[in-house]
Phi, psi and omega in degrees: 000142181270140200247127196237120192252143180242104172281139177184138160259351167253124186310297189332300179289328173296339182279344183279321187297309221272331161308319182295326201287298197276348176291338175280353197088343165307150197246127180223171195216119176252131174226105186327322180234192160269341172308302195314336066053298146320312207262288183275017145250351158316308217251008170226177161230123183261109138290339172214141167244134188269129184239121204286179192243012164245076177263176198227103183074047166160185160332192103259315172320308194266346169287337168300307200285298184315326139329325184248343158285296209292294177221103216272038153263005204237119156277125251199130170251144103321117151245100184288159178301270247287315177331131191274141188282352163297311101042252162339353172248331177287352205258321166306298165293318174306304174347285215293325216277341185085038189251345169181174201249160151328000000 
């Protein structure tokens, strides 16, 4: 099973992503900030991390290029709210299925 980490500081919105996610069979990981985040990918193996484009003391940009220095096997999403989450999950699978990149 593909292991998926969903970065988002609002629960909600992150629960929502990581249901849609897990409706595919993905084993997903919420992680509220970007420290937290950091912290689960030393401690997992991810094939893809989805990243809200609203974090709080950074980026999604520079949290996307550090994510890709610590482990540059993990593909990494930008999401924005307005973005459609169906969009994103197809987009997660060809990921898994090896149908396309980041």
């Amino acid at each position: 099973m593909s292991s998926i980490l969903v970065v988002h500081e609002i629960s909600t919105e992150r629960e929502e992503i990581a249901r849609a996610l897990e409706g595919e069979g993905f084993t997903v990981v919420q992680a509220p900030s970007a420290a937290e985040a950091v912290k689960e990918i030393w401690g997992g193996s991810f094939l893809v991390a989805v990243i809200s484009t609203l974090l709080t003391g950074t980026t999604s940009a520079s949290l996307q290029q550090q994510l890709r220095q610590m482990a540059p096997e993990i593909e990494t999403l930008i999401h924005a709210k307005n973005d459609e989450l169906p969009k994103l999950v197809r987009k997660v699978i060809k990921i898994r299925d090896g149908e396309a990149a980041a």
